[in-house]
N, C-alpha and C positions, 0 to 999 in steps of 0.2 A: 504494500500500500504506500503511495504517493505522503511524503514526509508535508502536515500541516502544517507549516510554519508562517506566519504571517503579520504584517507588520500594522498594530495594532491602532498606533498614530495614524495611520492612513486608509482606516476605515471609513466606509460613510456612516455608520454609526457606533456609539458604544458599544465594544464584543462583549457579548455575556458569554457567563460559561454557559455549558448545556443545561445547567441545573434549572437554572434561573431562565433559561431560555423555556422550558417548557412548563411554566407556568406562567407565563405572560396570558394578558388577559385578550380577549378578541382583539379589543378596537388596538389594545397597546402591539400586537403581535401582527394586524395590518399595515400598521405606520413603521413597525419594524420592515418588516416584509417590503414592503413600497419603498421605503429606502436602498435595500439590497438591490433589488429590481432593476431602478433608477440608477443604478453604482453598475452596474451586469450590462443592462443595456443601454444605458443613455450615452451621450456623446464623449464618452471619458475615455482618459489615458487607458492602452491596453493593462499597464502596471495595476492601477488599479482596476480593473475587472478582476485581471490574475488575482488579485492581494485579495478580493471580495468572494472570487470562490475557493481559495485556501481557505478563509475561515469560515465558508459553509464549509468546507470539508471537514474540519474540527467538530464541524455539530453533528456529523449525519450517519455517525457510530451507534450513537444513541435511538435505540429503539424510538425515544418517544416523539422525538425531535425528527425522527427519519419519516414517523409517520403523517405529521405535522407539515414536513418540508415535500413529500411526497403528493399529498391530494391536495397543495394548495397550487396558489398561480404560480409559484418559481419553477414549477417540473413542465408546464410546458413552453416555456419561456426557454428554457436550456434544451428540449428537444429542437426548436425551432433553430435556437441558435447554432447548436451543432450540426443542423441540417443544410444552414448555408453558410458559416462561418469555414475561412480556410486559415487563419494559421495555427500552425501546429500548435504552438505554446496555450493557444486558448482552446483549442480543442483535446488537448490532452486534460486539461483541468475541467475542462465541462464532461467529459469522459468520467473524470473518475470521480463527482459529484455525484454525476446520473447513475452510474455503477456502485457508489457506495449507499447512497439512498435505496434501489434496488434490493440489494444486499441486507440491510437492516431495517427496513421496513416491516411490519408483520400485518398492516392493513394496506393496500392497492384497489383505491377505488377504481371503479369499470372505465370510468370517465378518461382517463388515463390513455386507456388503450385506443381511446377512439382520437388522440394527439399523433400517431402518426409513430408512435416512441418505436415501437417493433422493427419497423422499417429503416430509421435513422442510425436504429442500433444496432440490425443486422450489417446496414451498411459500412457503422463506426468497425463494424469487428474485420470488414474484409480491407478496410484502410489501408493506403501503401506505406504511410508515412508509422513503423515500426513503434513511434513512442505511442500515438495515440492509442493503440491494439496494447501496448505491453501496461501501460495506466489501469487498464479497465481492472478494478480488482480482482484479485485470484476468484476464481469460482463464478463470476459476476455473469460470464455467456452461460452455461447452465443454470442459474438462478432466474436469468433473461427469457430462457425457450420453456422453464417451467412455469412460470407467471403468467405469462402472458400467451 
């Protein structure tokens, strides 16, 4: 698994740990979210997108957080992006977000599947570019074809 590490000062918002992350309350956990979003896809330095999904990738260990991150707006927001995004460095990281959410998730609403996710990640898996394929975390293509 792809080393978390990420540079906290250059956050679009204050990093919570996961603890604290999953008991945020709706409206505070929208405005959190919308910021991330905003930071992912709005007009910003690539550095930070990268910096922004290294510390999702810190949260999406966490069962509850995974479940959280998975049925809301950021999962197909990161299908899409990995579906027409080309450079490596941000497709590796959106790889092993969508791969580690996957992975620790233990709910996958249906809604999901109808994003397109099957396809962008069958495709992510036959990728030429060696880093984005070797990202995906271990186990992540079976955990993929049995889900879904």
């Amino acid at each position: 698994m792809p080393e978390s590490s990420f540079d906290a000062r250059a956050l679009p918002v204050d990093p919570l740990p996961v603890v604290e992350f999953v008991k945020l309350q709706p409206e505070q956990l929208e405005k959190f979210l919308n910021r991330i979003i905003a930071s992912i896809q709005g007009n910003t330095a690539m550095n930070e997108k990268l910096n922004t999904l290294k510390y999702l990738e810190s949260l999406c260990t966490n069962i509850e957080a995974s479940n959280i991150l998975i049925n809301g707006p950021l999962m197909p927001l990161l299908v899409k992006m990995l579906r027409t995004l080309k450079p490596p460095g941000l497709r590796v990281q959106l790889a092993s977000v969508m791969g580690l959410l996957i992975r620790h998730a233990t709910l996958i609403e249906e809604d999901l599947a109808g994003s397109g996710i099957v396809a962008v990640l069958t495709e992510t898996l036959r990728d030429k570019q060696d880093k984005v394929y070797m990202h995906f975390p271990d186990g992540c293509q079976r955990t993929l074809f049995a889900r879904f």
